[in-house]
N, C-alpha and C positions, 0 to 999 in steps of 0.2 A: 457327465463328462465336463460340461462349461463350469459347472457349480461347485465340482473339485478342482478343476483347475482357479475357477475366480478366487478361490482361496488366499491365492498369494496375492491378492491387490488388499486386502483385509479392510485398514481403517481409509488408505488412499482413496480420494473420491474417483469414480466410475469419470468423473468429467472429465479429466484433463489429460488421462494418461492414453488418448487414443492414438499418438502421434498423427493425426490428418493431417493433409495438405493443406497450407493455404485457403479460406473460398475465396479470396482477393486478393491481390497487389497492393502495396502501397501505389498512391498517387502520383508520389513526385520522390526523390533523393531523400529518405530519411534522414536525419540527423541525428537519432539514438536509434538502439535496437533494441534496446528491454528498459523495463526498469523496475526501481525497487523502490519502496512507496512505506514508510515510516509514520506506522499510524498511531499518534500518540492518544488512544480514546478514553474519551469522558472530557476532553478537550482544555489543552494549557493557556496561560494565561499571558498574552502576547509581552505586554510592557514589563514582567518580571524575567526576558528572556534576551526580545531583539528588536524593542520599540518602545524606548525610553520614552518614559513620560512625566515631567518635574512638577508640570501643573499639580498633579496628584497628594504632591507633598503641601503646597503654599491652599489647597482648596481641601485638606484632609477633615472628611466629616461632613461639610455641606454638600448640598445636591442643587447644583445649580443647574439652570434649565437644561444646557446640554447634555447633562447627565440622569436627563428626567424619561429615560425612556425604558419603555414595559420589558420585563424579562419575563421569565415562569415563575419564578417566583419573587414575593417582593422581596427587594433591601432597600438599605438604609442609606447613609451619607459615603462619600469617596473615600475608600481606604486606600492610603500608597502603597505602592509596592518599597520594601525595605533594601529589595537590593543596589548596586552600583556599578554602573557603566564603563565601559574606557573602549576609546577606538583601537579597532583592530588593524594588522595587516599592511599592506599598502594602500590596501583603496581606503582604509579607516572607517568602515563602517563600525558602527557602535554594536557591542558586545555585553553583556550581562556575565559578572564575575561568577554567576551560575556554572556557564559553559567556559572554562577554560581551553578546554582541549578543543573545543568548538573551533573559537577564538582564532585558533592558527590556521583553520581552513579558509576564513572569510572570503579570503581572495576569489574560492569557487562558486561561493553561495551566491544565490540570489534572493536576496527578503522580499516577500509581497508584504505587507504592512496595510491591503487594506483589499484583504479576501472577506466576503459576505454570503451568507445562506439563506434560506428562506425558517426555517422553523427552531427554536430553541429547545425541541425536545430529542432527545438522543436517536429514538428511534430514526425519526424521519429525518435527521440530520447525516443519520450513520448511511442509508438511502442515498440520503441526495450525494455527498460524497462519493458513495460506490457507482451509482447506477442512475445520476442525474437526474432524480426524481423522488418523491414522496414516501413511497411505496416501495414493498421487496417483489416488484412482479417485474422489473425491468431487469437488463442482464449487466451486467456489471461491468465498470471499465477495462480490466483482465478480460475478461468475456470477451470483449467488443476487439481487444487488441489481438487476442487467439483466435478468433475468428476473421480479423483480416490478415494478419501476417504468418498463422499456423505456427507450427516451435521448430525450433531450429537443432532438436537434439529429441529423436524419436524414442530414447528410450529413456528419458525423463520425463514428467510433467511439464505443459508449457507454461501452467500457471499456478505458483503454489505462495499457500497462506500458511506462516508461522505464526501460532500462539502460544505460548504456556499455560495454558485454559480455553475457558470461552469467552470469548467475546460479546457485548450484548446485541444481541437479534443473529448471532452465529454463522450459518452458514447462509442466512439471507443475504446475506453481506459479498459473497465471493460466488453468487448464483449466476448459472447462464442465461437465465429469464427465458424468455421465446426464442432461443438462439438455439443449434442443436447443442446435444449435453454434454459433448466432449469439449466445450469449451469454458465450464464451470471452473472452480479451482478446487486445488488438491489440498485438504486440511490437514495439516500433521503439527501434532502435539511434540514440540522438541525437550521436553524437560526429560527424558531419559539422553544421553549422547549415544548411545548404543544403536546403530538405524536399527537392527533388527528387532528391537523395542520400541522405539520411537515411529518404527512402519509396520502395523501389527500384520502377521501374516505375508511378511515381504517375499518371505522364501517357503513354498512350496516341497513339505521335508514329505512329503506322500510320495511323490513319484521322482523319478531320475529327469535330470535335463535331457536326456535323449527318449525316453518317454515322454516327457509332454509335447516336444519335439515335435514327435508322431502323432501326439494328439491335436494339434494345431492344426499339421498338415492334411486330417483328416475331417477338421472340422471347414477348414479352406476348400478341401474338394466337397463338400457337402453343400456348404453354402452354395458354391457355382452349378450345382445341380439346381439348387433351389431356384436358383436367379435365374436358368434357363427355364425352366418350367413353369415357374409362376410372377418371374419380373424382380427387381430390385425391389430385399427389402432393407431400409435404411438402417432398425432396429439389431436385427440379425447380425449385420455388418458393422455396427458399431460395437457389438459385442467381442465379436472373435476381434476387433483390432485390439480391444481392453486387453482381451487374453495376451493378444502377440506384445503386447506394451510390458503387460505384468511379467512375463515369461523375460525381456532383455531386462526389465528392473530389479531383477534379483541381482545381477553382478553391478549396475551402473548406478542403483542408489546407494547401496552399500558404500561404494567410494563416495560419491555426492555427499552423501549425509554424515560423513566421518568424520568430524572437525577433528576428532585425536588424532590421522594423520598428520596435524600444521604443527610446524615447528615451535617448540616452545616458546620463542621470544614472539611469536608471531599471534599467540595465547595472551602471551602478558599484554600485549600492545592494546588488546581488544578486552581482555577481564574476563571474570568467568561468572557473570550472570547470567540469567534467561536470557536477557536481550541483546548483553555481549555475545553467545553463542549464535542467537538467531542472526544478526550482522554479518559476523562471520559464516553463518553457514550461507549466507544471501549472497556474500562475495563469492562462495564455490558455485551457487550455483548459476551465477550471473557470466562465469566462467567456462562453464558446462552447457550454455546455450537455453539457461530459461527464461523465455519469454519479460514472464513479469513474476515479481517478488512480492510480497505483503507480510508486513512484518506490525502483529496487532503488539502492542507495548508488554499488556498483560490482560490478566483474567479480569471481566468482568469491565469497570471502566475506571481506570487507576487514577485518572488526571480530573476526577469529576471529584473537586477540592471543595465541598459546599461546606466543609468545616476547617479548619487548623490547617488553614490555606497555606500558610509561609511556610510552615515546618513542612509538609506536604510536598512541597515545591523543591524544596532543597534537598531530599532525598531523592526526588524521582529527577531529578536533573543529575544529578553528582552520577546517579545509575543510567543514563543515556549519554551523556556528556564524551565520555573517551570512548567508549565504543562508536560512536559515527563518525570521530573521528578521524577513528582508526580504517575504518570499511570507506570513509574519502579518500584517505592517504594511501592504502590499499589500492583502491581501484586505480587510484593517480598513477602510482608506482609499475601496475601493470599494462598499463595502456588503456585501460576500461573506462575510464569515466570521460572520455571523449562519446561514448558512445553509449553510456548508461547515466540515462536519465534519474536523480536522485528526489524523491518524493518526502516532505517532511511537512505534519500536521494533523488536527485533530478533526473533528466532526464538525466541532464550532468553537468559539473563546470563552472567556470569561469575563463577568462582571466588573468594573473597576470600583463600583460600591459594592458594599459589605453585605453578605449577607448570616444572619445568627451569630453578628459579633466580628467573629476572625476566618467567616469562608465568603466561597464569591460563587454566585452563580454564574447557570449558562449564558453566551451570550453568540446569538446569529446576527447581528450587525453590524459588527467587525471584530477581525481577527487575521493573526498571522501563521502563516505558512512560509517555507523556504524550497525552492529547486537550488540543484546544482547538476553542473554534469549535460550531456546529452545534448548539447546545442543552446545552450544556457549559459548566457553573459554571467561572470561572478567577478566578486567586489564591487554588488551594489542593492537597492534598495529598488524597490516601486511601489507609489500608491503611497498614502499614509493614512491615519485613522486620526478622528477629533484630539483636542488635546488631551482626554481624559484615556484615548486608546479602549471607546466605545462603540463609538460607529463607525465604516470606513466613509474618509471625508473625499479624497482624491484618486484619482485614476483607480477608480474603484472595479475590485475581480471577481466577478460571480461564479458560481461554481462551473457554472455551464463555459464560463471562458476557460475557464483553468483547465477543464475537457481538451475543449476547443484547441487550447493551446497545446496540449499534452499529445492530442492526437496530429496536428502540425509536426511535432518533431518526431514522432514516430510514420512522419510520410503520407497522412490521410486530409485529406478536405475532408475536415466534419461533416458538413452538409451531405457531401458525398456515399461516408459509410454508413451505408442502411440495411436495413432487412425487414421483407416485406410479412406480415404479419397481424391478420384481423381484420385485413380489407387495405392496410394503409402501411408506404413504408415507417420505419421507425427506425432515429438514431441515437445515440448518447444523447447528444445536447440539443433534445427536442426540436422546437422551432426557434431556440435560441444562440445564444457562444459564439464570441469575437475575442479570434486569436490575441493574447497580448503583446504587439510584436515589439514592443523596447525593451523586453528583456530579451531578446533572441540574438 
């Protein structure tokens, strides 16, 4: 009975579609309620985007000492970046003719210019971003956010991952770790537009909606037998809730996941790539009450430019470029990005020396990211990185603050959310992370 009804959850992860309750309150007045977290992987290259850097050009070729520091792998002398700047907006912050359409949102963004990580290798990089740590055994920030504030729309997932592939290290990336499992996220492949392709096995063509109905309801009076007899089992009950979850997401993702119902001008605004659609289907569901969004750029890791760096860069920008903008402008227009938190960045940065010529390797010693939205000062910068835009030099972000901070405006003292787990509690930002409170 369970194993034909689980049918219709198919590729949706078992995590997220439990609708539970809450295990915690926020702390104090949230300042955002979800958010949507723009993961550019294999990681971009800060100063060809929104941290100009001129030294690059007058020092092109040498490796002067500031620029004498270990990556994974070796290069050579500074290559500049070829592109051109100009202040945006009112606030003026500088802009990279990369992002055009960027460009007119500035006023909302806020640039960190000098986010830093511990490791330069993607895997443990892709970790520490998710799950504030080394390792895929901790549970993930979506995790950690579904587990204190539960989803706000029981017959959606609270936490879902958009990719057009896979990601590298996959579903470690969006795991609940020690947390219980309906707080994992829910993986769906959007390169079909069709949900009922795109969510395999959404709908349950076996049996009638008032047959499974009945089957629910009996699988409810079963369990409460059980629980009187033998005690709460956690297992048992997190299943039959899968079921009640799978059973209302046949009518409620189907609209969710429809971008063909938005208006055609509303299509153009946004384009019609992978990650144009993923944007936009992040605005429906940020609309729809989920939690947190994750939106992986693409398959595999597209921003790891270790060759034909420039050309690389100006294709995969020109293809993210109006789409964010359009899902800013978007959200602005409906009253949302008052209260959604806008997430934009990669695992780690890039080299500003060359590596094999014309690519750039990784680099965890500095690098940029951008918030906007969500209780997030915009038209401005914080922090900066050395003049080569290799190390962060100034009010420098670790990943554990960036936590720190992210879990602030969704309401939580970090220190606070934990769970107890191996003898000891355990949070996001370990025994580290200090809110950055001048961008707030």
């Amino acid at each position: 009975m369970i194993q034909r009804l689980g049918g219709g959850l198919g590729a949706v992860g078992l995590a997220h579609l439990l609708g539970t309750p809450a295990n915690a309150a926020p702390h104090f007045a949230p300042r955002a309620r979800r958010v949507i977290h723009l993961f550019m992987n294999g990681g971009p290259f800060g100063p060809d985007l929104l941290d100009p850097k001129p030294a690059l050009h007058r020092y092109a070729g040498q490796r002067p000492a500031e620029a004498n520091l270990r990556t994974e792998r070796p290069t050579a002398g500074l290559m500049p970046s070829p592109f051109r700047y100009q202040r945006r907006g009112q606030s003026g912050v500088e802009v990279s003719e990369l992002l055009p359409h960027l460009g007119t949102r500035i006023d909302d963004i806020c640039v960190l210019r000098s986010v830093y990580t511990d490791n330069p290798n993607h895997g443990p990089a892709l970790y520490m971003m998710n799950n504030g740590s080394q390792t895929p055994t901790r549970p993930s920030l979506g995790a950690w956010l579904s587990y204190g504030l539960g989803t706000e729309n029981a017959e959606l997932p609270g936490y879902v991952v958009l990719c057009p592939g896979r990601p590298v290290r996959f579903a470690e990336l969006w795991t609940s770790g020690f947390l219980p499992s309906e707080h994992q996220g829910t993986y769906i492949n959007h390169t079909d537009l069709d949900p009922q392709r795109m969510i395999p096995f959404l709908r349950n063509n076996s049996l009638t909606p008032d047959a499974q109905r009945r089957e629910l309801n009996l699988m409810r009076r079963l369990n409460e037998a059980h629980r009187v007899q033998r005690g709460p089992d956690a297992a048992l009950e997190a299943r039959i809730r899968t079921m009640e979850t799978a059973y209302r997401m046949q009518s409620a993702a189907s609209d969710a996941f429809d971008i063909r119902h938005e208006p055609t001008r509303t299509r153009e605004r946004y384009g019609t790539t992978h990650f144009a659609n993923a944007c936009l289907l992040a605005r429906r569901l940020a609309e729809r009450g989920v939690r947190f969004t994750q939106i992986y750029y693409g398959n595999g890791q597209p921003w790891d430019t270790h060759n034909n760096h420039n050309e690389q860069v100006r294709r995969l920008a020109l293809d993210i470029d109006r789409p964010i903008a359009a899902l800013l402008t978007d959200l602005k227009q409906r009253g949302l990005l008052d209260d959604t938190l806008v997430i934009w960045g990669g695992e780690f940065g890039r080299t500003p020396t060359s590596e094999s010529g014309n690519g750039r390797d990784h680099n965890h010693w500095g690098f940029t990211m951008w918030l906007a939205g969500g209780g997030v000062k915009g038209g401005m910068t914080h922090g900066a990185s050395d003049n080569f835009g290799f190390r962060a030099a100034t009010d420098r972000v670790h990943i554990h603050d960036l936590h720190a901070t992210i879990l602030h405006l969704l309401g939580f003292d970090h220190e606070r959310l934990t769970y107890r787990h191996a003898g000891r509690d355990f949070r996001l930002t370990d025994v580290e992370g200090q809110i950055v409170t001048p961008i707030l």
